[in-house]
VMD Tcl script that draws the C-alpha trace (Angstrom):
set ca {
  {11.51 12.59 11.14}
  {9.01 14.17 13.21}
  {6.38 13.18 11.08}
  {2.46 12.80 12.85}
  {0.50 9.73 11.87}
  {-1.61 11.58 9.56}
  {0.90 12.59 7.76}
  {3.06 9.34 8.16}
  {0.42 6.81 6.79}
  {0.18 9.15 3.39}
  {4.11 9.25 3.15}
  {4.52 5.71 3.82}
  {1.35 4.39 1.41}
  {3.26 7.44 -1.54}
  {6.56 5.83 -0.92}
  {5.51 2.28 -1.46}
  {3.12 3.12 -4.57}
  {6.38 4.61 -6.15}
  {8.40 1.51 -5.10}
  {5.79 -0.26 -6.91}
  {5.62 1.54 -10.15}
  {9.37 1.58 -10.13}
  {9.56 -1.97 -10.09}
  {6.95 -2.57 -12.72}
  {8.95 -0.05 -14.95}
  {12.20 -1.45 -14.38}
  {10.68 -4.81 -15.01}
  {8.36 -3.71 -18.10}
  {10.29 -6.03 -20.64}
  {9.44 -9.03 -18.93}
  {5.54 -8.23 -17.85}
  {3.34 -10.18 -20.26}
  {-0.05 -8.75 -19.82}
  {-2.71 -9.22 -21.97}
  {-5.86 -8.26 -20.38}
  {-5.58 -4.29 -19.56}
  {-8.83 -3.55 -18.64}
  {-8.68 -5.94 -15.35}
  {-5.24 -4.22 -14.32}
  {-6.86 -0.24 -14.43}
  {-9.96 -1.99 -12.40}
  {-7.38 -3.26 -10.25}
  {-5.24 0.45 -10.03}
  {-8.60 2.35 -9.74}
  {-10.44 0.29 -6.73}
  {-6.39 0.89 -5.19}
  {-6.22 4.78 -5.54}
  {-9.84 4.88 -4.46}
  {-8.85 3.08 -1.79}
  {-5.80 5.54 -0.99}
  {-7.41 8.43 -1.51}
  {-11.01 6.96 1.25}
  {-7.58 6.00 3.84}
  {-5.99 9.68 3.73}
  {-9.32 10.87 4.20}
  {-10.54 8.53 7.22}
  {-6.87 8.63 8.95}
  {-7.75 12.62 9.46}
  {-10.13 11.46 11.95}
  {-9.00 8.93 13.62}
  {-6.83 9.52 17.42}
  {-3.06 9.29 16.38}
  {-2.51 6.47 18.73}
  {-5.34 4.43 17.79}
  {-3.90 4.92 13.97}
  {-0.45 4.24 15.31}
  {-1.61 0.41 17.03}
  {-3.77 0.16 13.80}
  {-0.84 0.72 11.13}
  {1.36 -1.55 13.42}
  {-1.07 -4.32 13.45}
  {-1.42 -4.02 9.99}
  {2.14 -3.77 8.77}
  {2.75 -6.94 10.96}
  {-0.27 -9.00 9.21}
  {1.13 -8.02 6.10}
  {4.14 -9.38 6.66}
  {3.12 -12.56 7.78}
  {0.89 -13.07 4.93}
  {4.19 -12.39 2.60}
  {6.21 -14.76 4.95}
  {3.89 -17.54 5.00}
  {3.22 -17.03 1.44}
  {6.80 -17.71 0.45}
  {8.38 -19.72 2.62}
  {5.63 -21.76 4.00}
  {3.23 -22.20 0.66}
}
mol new
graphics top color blue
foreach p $ca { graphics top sphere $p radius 0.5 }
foreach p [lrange $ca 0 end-1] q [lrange $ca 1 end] { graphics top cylinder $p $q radius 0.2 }
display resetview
């Protein structure tokens, strides 16, 4: 879309944080959680840690961000892969 990698890692992290809370709302009759205060510790230390990436990705070279994201995205899903089908 012709989007730079400063302003593709910000789309990409808003798109999945809306995934999220769509699945957690779609799925709020079967989410059993009784301790409250741990998830908002939880959802702060994760916008906090949004909000320090949108601000350190504005100075970083595009293609080192690029390789960076990419390296990322790909130890992600591993983790996820050998998580489920492995563990």
């Amino acid at each position: 879309m012709g989007f730079s990698m400063q302003e593709a890692v910000p789309t990409s992290l808003l798109i999945i944080t809306m995934n999220s809370f769509m699945g957690f709302a779609a799925d709020k009759h079967n989410f059993l959680a009784s301790d409250w205060l741990n998830i908002s510790k939880y959802l702060s230390f994760t916008c906090l840690g949004t909000f320090m990436g949108i601000y350190i990705a504005k100075f970083i070279n595009s293609n080192n961000l690029k390789k960076s994201f990419g390296y990322f995205v790909w130890i992600i899903g591993i983790t996820i892969f050998a998580k489920e089908c492995i563990l």
